[in-house]
C-alpha positions in Angstrom: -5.6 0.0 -9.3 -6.7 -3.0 -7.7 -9.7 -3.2 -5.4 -8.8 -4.3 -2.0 -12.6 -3.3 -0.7 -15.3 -3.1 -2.6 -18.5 -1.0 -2.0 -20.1 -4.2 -0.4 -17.4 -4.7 2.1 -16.8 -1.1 3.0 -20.5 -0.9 3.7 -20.2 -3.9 6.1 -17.8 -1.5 7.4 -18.9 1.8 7.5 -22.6 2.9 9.3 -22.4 5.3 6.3 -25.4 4.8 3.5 -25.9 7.0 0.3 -26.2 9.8 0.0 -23.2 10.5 2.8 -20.8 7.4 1.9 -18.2 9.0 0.2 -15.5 6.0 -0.6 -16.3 3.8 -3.3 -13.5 1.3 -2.8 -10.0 1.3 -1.4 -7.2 0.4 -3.5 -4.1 0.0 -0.6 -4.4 -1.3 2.5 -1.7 -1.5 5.2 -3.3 -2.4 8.7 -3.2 0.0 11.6 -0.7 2.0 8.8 -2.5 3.4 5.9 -5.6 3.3 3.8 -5.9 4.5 0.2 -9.8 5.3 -1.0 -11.5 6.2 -4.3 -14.4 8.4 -4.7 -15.6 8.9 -8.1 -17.2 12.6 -7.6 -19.8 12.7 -10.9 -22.2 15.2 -11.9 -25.1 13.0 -10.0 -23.9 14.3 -6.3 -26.6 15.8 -4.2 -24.7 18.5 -3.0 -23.9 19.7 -6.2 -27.5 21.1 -6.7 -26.9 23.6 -4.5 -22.8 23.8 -4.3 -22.8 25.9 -6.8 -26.0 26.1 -9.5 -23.7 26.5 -13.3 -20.2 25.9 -11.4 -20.4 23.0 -9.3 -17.4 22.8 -6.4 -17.3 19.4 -3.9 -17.6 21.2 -0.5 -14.3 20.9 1.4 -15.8 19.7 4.4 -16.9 16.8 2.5 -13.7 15.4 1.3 -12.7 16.2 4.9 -15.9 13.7 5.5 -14.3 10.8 3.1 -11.0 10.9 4.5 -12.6 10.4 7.9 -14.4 7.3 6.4 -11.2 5.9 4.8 -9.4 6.5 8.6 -13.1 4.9 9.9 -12.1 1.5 7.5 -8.8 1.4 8.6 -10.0 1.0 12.4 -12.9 -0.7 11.7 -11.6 -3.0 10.1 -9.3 -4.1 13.2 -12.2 -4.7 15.5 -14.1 -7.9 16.1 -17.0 -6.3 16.9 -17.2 -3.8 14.5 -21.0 -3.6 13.9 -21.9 -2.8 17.6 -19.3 0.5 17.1 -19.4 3.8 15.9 -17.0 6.1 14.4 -16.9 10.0 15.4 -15.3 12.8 14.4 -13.3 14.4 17.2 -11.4 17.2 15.8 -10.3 18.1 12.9 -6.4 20.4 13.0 -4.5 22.5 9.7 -7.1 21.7 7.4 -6.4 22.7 3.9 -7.4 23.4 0.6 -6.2 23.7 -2.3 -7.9 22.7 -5.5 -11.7 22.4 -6.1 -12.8 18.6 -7.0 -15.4 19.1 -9.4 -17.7 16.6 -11.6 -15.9 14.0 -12.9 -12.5 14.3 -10.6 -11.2 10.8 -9.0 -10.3 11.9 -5.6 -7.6 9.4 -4.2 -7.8 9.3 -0.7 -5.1 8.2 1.4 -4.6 8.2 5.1 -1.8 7.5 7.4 -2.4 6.8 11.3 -0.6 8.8 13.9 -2.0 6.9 16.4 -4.2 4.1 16.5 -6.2 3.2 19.7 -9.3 0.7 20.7 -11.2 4.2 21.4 -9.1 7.6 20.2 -7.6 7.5 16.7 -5.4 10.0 15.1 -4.5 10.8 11.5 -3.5 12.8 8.5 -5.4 12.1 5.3 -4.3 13.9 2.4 -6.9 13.8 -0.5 -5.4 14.1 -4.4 -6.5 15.0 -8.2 -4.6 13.7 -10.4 -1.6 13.8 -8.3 -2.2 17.2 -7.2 -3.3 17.7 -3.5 -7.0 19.0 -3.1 -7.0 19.4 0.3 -5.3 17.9 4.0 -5.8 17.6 7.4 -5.2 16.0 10.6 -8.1 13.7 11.4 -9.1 13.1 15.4 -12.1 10.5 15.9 -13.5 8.6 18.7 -14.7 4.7 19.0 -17.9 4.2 20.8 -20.3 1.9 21.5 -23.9 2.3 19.2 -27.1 3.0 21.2 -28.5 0.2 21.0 -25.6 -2.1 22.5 -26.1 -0.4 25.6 
């Protein structure tokens, strides 16, 4: 697959910094449409010390999290001013899952707008394992200004 963001754009991007940015490059990339995202989940995650000690399980809520960020790039990446902004979860509907992503997995993560505005985004992200679906939802965030702009 072909990198159409690498780490360094998508953290020019995202506010996100390690150990909470969970895309490591996105491979598709139609505007205001539909993002696809990588993250390589390896044995090295922080979560995984305590998620579970001897049989380690990605917590859902965190692939939740990096289909967020992937629906975060697609926006972002349609607004001039994109450092002074924000992106922040605003709901989350029919959240699913189905497989546990363990170390090792490639979760693919792709996302499809519902409805893109300057402020209130909506979307479903569906995240994959080898072509089988790990978990879903319906993504709801918010655009706002950072702190310090104001």
């Amino acid at each position: 697959m072909e990198t159409v963001l690498d780490a360094r754009a998508i953290q020019e991007l995202l506010p996100h910094r390690y150990p909470f940015l969970l895309v490591d490059r996105i491979v598709e990339l139609v505007p205001k449409e539909r993002i696809v995202g990588i993250k390589q989940v390896t044995t090295n995650e922080p979560f995984f010390q305590g998620h579970f000690p001897g049989a380690p399980v990605m917590p859902g809520v965190l692939i939740i999290e990096a289909l967020a960020q992937c629906g975060a790039l697609l926006v972002l990446r349609e607004i001039e001013n994109h450092a002074e902004k924000l992106p922040f979860f605003s709901g989350i509907k029919e959240a699913r899952f189905r497989r546990p992503v363990t170390p090792g997995d490639t979760l693919i993560l792709e996302v499809t707008a519902l409805r893109v505005g300057t402020r209130v985004q909506r979307m479903r992200g569906e995240a994959k394992v080898n072509g089988e679906l790990a978990a879903e939802a319906e993504i709801m965030s918010v655009i706002v200004e950072r702190e310090e702009n104001k």
